[in-house]
KOLBAVEX-395565 format. One record per residue: x, y, z of N, C-alpha, C in turn; residue in one letter. Coordinates in nm, 2 decimals, decimal comma. Example, Ala and Ser with C-alpha at 12.3 -4.5 7.8 and 13.67 -1.06 7.14 Angstrom:
2
SITE neast nnorth nup caeast canorth caup ceast cnorth cup r
SITE 1,32 -0,57 0,78 1,23 -0,45 0,78 1,32 -0,33 0,78 A;
SITE 1,28 -0,22 0,71 1,37 -0,11 0,71 1,29 0,00 0,79 S;
END
This chain:
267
SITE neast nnorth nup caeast canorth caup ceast cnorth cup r
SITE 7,69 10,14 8,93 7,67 10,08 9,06 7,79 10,08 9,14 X;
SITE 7,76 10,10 9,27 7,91 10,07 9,38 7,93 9,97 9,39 X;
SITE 8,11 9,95 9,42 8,15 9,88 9,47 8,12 9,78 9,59 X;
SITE 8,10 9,86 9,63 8,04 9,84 9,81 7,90 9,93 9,84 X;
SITE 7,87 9,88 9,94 7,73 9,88 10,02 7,79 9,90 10,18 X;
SITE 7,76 10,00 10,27 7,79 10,01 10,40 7,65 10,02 10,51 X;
SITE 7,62 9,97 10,58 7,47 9,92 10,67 7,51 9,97 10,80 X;
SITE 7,49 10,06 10,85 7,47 10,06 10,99 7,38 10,00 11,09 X;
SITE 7,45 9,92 11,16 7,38 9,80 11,24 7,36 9,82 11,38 X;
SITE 7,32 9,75 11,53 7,31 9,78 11,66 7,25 9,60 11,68 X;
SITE 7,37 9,60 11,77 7,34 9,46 11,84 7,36 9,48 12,01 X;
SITE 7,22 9,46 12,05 7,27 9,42 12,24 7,34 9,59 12,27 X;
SITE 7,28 9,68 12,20 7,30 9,84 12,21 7,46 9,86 12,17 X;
SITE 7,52 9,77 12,11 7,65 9,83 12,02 7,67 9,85 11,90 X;
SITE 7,65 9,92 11,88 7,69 10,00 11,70 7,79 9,91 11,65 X;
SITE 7,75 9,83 11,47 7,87 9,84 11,44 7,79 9,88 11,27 X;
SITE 7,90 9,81 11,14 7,88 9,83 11,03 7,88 9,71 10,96 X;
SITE 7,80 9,68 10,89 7,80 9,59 10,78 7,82 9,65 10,64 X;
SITE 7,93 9,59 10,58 8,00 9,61 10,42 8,00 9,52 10,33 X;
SITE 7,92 9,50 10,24 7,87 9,41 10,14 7,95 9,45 9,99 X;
SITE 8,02 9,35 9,94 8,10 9,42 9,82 8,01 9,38 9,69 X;
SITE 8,06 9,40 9,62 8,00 9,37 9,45 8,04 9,27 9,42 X;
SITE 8,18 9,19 9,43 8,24 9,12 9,40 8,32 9,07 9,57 X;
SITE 8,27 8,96 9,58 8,35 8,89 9,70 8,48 8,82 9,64 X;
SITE 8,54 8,82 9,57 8,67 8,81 9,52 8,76 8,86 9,61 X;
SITE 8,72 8,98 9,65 8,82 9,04 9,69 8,78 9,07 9,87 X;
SITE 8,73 8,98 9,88 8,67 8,98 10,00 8,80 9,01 10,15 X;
SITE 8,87 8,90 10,15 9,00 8,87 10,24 9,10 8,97 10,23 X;
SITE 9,12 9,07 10,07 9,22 9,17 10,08 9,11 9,32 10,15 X;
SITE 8,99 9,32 10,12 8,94 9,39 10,17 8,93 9,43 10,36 X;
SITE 8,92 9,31 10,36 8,92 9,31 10,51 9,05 9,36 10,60 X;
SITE 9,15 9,29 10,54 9,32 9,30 10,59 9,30 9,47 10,55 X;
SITE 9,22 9,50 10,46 9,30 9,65 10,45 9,21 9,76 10,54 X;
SITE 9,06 9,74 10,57 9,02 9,81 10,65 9,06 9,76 10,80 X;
SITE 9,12 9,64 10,84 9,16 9,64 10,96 9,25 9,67 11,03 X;
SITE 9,35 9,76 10,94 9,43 9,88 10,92 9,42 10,00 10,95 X;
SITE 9,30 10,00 10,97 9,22 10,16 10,98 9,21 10,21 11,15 X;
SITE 9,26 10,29 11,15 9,23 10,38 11,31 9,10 10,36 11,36 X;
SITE 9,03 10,38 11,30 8,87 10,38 11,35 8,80 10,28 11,35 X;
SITE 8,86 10,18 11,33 8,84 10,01 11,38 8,94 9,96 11,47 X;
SITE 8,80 9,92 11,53 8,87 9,79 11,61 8,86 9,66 11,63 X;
SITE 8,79 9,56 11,51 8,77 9,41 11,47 8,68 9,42 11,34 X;
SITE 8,75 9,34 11,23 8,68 9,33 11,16 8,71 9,16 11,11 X;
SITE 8,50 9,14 11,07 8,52 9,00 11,08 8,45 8,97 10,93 X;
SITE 8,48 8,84 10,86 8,41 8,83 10,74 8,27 8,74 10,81 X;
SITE 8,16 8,79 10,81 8,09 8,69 10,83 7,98 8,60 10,70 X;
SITE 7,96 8,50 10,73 7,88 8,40 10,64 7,73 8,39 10,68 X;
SITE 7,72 8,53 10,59 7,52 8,50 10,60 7,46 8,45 10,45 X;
SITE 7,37 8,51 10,46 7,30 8,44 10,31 7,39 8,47 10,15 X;
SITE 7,48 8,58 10,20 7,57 8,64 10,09 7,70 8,70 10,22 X;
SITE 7,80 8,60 10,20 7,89 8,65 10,27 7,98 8,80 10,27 X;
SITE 7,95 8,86 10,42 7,98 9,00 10,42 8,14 9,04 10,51 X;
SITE 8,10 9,16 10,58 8,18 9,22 10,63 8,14 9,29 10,75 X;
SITE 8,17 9,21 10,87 8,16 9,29 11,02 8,23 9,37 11,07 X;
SITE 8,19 9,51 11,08 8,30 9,61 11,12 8,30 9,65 11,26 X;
SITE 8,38 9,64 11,39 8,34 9,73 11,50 8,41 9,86 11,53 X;
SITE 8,34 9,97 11,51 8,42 10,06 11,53 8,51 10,08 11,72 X;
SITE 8,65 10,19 11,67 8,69 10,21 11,78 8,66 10,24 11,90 X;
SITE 8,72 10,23 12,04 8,67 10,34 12,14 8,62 10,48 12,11 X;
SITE 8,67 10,55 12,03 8,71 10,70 11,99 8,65 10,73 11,87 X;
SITE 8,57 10,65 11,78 8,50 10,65 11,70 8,34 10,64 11,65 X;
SITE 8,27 10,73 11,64 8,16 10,70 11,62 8,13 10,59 11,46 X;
SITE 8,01 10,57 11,47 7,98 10,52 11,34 8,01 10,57 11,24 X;
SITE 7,98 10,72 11,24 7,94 10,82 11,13 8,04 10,82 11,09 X;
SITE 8,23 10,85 11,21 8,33 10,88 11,16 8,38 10,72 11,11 X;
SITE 8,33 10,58 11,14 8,39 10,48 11,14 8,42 10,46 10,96 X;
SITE 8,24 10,54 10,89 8,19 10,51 10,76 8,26 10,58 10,68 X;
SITE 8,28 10,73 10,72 8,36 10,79 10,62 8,48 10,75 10,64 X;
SITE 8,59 10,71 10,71 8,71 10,63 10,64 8,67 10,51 10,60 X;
SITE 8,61 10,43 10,65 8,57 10,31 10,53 8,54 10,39 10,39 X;
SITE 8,42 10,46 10,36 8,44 10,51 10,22 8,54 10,56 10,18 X;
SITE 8,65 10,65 10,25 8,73 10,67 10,19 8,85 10,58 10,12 X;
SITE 8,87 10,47 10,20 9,01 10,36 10,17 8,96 10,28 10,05 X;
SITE 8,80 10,25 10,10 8,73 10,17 9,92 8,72 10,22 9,84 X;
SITE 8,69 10,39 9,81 8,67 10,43 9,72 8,80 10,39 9,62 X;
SITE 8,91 10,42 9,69 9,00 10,44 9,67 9,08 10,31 9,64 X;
SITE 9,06 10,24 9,70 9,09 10,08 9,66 9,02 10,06 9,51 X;
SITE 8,90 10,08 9,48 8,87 10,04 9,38 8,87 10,06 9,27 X;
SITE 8,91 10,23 9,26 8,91 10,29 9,20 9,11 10,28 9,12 X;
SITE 9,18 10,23 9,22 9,28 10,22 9,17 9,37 10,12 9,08 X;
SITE 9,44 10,14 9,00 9,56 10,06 8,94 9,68 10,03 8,99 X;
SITE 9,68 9,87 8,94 9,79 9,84 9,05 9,93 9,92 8,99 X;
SITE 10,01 9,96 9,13 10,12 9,99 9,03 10,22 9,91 8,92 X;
SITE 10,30 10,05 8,89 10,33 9,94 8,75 10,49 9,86 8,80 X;
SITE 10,47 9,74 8,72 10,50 9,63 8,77 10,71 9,61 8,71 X;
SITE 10,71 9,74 8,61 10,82 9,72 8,61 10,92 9,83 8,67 X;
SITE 11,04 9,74 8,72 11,14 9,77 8,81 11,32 9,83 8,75 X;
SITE 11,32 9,90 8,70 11,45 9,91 8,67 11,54 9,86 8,74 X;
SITE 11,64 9,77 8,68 11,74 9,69 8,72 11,88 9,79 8,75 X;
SITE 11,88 9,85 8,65 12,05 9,92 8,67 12,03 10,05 8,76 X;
SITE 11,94 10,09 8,79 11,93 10,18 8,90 11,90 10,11 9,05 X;
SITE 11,99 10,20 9,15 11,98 10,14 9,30 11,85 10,16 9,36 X;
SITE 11,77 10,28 9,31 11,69 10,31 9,44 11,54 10,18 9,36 X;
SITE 11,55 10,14 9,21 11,47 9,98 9,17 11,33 10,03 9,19 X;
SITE 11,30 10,16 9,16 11,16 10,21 9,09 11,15 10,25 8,99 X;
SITE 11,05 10,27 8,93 11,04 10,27 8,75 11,03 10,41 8,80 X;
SITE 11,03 10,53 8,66 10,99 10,67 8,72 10,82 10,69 8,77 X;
SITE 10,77 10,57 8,62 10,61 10,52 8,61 10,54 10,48 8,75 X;
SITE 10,62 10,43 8,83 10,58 10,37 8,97 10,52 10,51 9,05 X;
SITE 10,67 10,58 9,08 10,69 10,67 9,16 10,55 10,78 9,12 X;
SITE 10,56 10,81 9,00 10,48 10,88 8,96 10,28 10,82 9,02 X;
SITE 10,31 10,72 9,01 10,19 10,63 9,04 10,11 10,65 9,18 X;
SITE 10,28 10,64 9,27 10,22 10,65 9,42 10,23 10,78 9,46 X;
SITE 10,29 10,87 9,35 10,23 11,01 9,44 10,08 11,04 9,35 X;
SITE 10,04 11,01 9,28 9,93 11,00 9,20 9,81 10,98 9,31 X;
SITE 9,80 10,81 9,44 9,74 10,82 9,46 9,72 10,84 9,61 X;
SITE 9,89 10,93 9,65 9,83 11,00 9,79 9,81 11,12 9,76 X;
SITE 9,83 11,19 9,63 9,74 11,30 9,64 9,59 11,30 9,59 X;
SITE 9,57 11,19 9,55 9,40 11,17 9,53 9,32 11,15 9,67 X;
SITE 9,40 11,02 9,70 9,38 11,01 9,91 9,39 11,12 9,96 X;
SITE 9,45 11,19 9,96 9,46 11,29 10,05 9,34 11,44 10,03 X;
SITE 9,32 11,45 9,89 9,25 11,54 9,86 9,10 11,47 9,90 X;
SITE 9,07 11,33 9,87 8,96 11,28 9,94 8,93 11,30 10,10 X;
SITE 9,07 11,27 10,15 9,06 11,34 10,33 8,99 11,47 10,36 X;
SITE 9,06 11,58 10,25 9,02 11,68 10,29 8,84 11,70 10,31 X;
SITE 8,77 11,64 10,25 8,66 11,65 10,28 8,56 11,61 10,43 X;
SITE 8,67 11,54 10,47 8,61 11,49 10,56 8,67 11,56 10,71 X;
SITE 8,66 11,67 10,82 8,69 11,75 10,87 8,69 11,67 11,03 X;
SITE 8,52 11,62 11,02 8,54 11,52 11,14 8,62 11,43 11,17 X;
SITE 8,70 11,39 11,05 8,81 11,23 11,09 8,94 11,32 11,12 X;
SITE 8,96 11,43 10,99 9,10 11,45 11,02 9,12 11,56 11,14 X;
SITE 9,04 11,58 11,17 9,04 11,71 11,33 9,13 11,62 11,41 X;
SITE 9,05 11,49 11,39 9,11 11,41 11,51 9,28 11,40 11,51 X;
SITE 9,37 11,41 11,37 9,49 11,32 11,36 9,57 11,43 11,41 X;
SITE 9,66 11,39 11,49 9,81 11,45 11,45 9,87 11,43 11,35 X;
SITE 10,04 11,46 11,35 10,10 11,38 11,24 10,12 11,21 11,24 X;
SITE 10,14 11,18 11,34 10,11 10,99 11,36 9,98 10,98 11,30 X;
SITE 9,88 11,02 11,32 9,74 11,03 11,29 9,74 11,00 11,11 X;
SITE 9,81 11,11 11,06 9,79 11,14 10,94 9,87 11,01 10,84 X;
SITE 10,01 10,98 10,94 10,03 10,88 10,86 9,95 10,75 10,88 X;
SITE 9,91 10,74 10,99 9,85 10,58 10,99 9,73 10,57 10,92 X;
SITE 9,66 10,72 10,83 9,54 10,71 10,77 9,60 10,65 10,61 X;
SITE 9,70 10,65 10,57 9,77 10,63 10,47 9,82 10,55 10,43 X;
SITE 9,87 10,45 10,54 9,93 10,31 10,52 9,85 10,24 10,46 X;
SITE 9,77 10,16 10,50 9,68 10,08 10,47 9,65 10,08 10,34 X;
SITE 9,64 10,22 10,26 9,57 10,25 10,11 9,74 10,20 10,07 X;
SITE 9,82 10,22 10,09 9,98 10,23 10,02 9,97 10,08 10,02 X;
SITE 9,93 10,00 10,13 9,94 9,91 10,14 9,86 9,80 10,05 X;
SITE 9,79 9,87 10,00 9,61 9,76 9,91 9,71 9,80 9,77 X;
SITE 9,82 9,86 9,74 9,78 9,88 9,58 9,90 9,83 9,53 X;
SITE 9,98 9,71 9,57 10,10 9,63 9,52 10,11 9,56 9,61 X;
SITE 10,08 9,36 9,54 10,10 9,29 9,57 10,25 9,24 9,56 X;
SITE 10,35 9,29 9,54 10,49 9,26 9,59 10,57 9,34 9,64 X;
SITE 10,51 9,48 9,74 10,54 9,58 9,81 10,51 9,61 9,94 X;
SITE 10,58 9,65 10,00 10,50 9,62 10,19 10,51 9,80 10,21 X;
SITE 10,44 9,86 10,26 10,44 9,99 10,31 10,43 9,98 10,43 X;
SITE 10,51 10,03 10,53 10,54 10,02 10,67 10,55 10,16 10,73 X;
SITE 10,52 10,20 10,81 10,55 10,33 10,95 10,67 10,37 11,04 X;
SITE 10,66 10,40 11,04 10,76 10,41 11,19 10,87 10,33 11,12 X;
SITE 10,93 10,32 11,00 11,03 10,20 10,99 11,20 10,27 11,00 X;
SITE 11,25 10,18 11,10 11,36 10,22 11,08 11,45 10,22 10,96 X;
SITE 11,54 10,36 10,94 11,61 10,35 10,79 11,74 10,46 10,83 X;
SITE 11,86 10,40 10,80 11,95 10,49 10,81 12,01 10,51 10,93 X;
SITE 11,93 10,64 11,03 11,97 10,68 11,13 11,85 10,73 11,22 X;
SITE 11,71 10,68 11,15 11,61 10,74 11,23 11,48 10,64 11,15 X;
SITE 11,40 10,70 11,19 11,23 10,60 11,19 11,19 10,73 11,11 X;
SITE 11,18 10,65 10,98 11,07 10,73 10,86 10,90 10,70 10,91 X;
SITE 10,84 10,81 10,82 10,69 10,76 10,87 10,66 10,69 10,75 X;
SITE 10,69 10,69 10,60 10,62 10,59 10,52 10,78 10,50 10,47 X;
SITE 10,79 10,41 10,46 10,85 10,37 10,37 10,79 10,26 10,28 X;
SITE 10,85 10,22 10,13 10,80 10,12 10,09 10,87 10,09 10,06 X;
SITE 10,92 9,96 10,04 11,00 9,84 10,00 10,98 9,71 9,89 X;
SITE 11,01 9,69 9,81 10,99 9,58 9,74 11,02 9,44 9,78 X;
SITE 10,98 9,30 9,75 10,95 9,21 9,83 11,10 9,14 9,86 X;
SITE 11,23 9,24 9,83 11,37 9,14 9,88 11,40 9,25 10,00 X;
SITE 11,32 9,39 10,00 11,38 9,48 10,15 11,42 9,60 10,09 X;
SITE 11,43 9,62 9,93 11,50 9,68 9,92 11,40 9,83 9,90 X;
SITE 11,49 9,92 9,96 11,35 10,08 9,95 11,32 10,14 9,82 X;
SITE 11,22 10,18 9,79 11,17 10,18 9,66 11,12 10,36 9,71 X;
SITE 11,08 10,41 9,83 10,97 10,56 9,87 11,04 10,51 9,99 X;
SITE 11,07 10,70 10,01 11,06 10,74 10,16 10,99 10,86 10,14 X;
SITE 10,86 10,85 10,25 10,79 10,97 10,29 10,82 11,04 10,42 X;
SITE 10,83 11,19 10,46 10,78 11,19 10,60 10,67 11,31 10,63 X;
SITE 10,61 11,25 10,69 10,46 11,33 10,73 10,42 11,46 10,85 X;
SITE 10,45 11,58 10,78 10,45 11,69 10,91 10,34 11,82 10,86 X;
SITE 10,31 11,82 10,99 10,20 11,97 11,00 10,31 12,10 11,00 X;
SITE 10,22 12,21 10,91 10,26 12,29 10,89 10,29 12,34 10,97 X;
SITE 10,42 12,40 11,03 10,44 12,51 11,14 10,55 12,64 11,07 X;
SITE 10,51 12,61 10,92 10,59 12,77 10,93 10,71 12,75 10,85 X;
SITE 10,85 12,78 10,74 10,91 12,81 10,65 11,08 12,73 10,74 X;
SITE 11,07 12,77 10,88 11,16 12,70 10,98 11,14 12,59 10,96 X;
SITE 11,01 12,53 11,05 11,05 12,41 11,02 11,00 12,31 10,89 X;
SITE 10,96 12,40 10,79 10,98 12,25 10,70 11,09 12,28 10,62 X;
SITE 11,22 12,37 10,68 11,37 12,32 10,62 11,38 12,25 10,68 X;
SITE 11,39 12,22 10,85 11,43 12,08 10,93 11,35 11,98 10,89 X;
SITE 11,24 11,97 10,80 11,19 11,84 10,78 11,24 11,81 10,70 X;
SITE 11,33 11,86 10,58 11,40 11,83 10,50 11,53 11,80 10,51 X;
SITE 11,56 11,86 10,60 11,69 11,79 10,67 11,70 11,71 10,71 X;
SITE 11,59 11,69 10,82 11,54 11,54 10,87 11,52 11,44 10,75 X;
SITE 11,47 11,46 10,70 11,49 11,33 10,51 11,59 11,30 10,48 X;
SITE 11,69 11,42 10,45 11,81 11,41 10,38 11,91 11,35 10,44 X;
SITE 11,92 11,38 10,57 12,00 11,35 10,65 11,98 11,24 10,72 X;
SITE 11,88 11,18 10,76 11,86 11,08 10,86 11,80 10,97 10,81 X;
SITE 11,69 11,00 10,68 11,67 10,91 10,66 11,69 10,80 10,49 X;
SITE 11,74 10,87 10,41 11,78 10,88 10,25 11,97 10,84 10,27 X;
SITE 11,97 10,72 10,21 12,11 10,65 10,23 12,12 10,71 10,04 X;
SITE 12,26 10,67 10,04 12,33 10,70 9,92 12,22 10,62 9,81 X;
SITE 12,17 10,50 9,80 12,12 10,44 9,75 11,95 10,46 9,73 X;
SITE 11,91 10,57 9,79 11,79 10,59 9,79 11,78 10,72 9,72 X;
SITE 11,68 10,74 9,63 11,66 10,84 9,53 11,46 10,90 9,50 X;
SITE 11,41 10,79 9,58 11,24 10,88 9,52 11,18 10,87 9,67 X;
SITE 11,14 11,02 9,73 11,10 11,05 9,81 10,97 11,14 9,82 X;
SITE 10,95 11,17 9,92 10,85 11,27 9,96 10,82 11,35 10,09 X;
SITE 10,78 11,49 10,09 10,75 11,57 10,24 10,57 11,59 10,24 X;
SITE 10,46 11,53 10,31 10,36 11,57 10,33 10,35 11,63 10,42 X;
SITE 10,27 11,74 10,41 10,23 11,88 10,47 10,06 11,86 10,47 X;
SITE 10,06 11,87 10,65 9,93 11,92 10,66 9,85 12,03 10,67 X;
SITE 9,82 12,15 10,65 9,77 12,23 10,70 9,65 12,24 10,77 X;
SITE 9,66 12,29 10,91 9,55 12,26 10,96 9,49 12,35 11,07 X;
SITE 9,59 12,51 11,03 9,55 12,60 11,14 9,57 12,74 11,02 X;
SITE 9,64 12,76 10,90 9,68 12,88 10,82 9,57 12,88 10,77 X;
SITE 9,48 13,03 10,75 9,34 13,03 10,67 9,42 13,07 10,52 X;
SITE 9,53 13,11 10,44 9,55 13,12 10,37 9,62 13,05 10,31 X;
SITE 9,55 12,96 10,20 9,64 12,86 10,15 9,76 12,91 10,04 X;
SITE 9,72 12,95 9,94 9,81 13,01 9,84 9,93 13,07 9,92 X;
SITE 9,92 13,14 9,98 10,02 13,20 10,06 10,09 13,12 10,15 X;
SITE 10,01 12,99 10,18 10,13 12,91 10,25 10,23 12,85 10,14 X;
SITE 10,17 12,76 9,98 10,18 12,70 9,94 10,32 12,81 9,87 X;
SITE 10,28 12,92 9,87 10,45 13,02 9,80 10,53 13,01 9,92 X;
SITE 10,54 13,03 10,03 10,63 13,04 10,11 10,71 12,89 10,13 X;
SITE 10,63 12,78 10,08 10,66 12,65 10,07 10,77 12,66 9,99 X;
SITE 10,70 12,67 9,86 10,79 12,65 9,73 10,88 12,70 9,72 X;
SITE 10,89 12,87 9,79 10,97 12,97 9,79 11,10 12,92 9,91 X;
SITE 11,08 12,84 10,01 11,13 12,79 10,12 11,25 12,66 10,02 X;
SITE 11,18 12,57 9,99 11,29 12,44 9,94 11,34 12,49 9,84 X;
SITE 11,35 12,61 9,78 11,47 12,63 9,67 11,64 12,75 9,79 X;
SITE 11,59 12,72 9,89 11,66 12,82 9,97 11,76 12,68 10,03 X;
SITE 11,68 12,58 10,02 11,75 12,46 10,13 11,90 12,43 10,05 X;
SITE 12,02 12,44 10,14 12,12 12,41 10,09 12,19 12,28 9,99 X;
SITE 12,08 12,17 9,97 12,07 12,06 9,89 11,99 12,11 9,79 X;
SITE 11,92 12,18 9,78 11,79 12,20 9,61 11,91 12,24 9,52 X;
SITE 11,87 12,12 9,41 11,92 12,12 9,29 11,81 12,18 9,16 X;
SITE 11,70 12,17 9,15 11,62 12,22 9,09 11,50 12,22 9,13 X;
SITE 11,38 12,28 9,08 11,24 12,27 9,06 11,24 12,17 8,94 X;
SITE 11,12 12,10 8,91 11,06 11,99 8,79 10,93 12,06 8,72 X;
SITE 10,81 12,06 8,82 10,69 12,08 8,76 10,61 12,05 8,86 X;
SITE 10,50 12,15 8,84 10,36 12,17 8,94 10,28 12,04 8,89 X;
SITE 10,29 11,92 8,94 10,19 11,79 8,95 10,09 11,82 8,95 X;
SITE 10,03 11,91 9,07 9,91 11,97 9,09 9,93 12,10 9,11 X;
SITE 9,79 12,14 9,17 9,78 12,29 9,18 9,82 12,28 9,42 X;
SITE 9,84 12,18 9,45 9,92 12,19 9,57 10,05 12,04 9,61 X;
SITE 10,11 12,02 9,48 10,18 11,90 9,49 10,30 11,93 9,34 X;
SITE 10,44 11,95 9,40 10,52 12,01 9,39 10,64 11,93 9,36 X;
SITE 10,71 11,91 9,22 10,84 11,80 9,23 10,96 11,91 9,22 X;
SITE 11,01 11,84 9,28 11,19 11,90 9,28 11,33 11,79 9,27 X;
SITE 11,46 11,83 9,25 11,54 11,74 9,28 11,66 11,80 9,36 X;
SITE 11,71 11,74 9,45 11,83 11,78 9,53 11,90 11,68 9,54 X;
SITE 11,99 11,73 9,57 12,16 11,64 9,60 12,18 11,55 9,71 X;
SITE 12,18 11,43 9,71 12,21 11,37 9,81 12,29 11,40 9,92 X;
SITE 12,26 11,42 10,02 12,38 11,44 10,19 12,51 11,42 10,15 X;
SITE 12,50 11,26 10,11 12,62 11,21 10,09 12,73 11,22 9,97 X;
SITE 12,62 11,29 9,90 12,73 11,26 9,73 12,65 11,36 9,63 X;
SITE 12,72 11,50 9,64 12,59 11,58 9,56 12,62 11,54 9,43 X;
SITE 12,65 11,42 9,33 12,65 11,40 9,22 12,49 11,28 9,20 X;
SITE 12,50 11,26 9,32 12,38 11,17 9,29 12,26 11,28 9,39 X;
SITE 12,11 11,21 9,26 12,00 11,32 9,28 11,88 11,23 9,35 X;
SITE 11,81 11,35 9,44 11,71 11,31 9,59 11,59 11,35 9,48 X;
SITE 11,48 11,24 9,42 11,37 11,34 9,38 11,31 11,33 9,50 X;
SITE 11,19 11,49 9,53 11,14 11,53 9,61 11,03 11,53 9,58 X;
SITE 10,89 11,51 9,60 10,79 11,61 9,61 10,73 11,65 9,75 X;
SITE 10,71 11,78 9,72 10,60 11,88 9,79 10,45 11,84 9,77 X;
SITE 10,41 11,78 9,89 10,26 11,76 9,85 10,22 11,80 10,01 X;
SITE 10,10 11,89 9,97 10,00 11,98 10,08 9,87 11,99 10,09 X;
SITE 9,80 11,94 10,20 9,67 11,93 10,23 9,62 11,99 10,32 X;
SITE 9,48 12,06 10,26 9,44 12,15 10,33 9,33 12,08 10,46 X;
SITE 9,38 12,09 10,56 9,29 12,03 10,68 9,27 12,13 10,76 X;
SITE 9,21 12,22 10,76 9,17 12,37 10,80 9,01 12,31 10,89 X;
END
């Protein structure tokens, strides 16, 4: 049986959505987390005979597209484990490897669930792509804040996370594919602008959303960050399009940048 139940409703000729959970326990984190979502714009707990969930979708959103990101952020909420709770003390960047591993675990599950959906993600740019992401980063640790646009360093990362004293635990940054050029500058742009001596578990998300051939972008990828003047090694193929590596910090090539390559096909 699901988690959730989604109703397409019309009041006074306005569309909206009613979301009925399994368990109202989790009623108030549910809400905070689709209220998060691009394709809403109010969401209310209401008290009927079994207290639910009033959704209005955006200006710029239909129902249809309002439902498939709702299914996507629940499926995904409920399906997930919280990360894991312990923190290495004697290291600065204060993520377990188990964590890190965790949250690239479940933005390439998220992300591979996007790909199905052609109608939502047509819509995003790269701002687009990250603010589809926050929200889920945000549902899956209660003593971790996942923020956007946050400033770090010398520039505004698009994901960061932080643990509950400030301290950065993930830096992501979020770019469409344009070709072998620029995703050395996007790595540059990481290494350089946004990754302080003290920061160690990162990430580059890649959209594809105009190349008909994937494989062939995904070698010129891989083939591309072992050329960048910081790549210290390759690790291991996570997936069949999500890629770890390690490089040298900007500031101190004795201390190591883990990276992953992770790529989504939005064609």
């Amino acid at each position: 049986m699901s988690d959730f139940i989604i109703e397409h409703r019309t009041t006074y000729d306005k569309p909206y959505l009613k979301v009925q959970l399994k368990n109202n326990d989790k009623l108030e984190i549910v809400q905070k987390l689709l209220s998060e979502l691009q394709s809403i714009k109010k969401v209310n707990i209401t008290k009927n005979q079994r207290t639910d969930i009033t959704v209005y979708p955006s200006k710029f959103y239909s129902q249809d597209e309002t439902e498939e990101e709702i299914n996507i952020q629940l499926e995904s909420f409920f399906s997930s484990q919280p990360i894991d709770p312990y923190f290495e003390k004697e290291k600065f960047s204060s993520i377990s490897d188990i964590a890190y591993s965790q949250i690239i675990n479940e933005i390439n599950i998220f992300g591979l669930n996007l790909e199905k959906f052609k109608s939502l993600y047509s819509k995003f740019d790269e701002e687009g792509f990250r603010e589809f992401f926050l929200p889920h980063l945000n549902s899956i640790s209660k003593t971790h804040s996942t923020t956007g646009e946050t400033f770090n360093k010398i520039g505004k990362t698009d994901i960061l996370v932080q643990d509950q004293d400030g301290v950065n635990v993930f830096i992501a940054e979020c770019k469409i594919w344009h070709g072998e050029k620029e995703l050395l500058k996007a790595i540059d742009q990481l290494l350089t602008r946004y990754v302080t001596w003290r920061d160690e578990k990162t990430a580059l998300i890649v959209f594809n959303k105009d190349h008909q051939n994937l494989s062939q972008l995904l070698n010129t990828a891989k083939d591309a960050l072992k050329k960048h003047k910081n790549f210290h090694s390759y690790v291991k193929e996570t997936t069949s399009t999500s890629f770890s590596y390690i490089f040298k910090n900007e500031e101190d090539s004795n201390k190591k940048v883990y990276l992953e390559l992770m790529v989504f096909n939005c064609v």
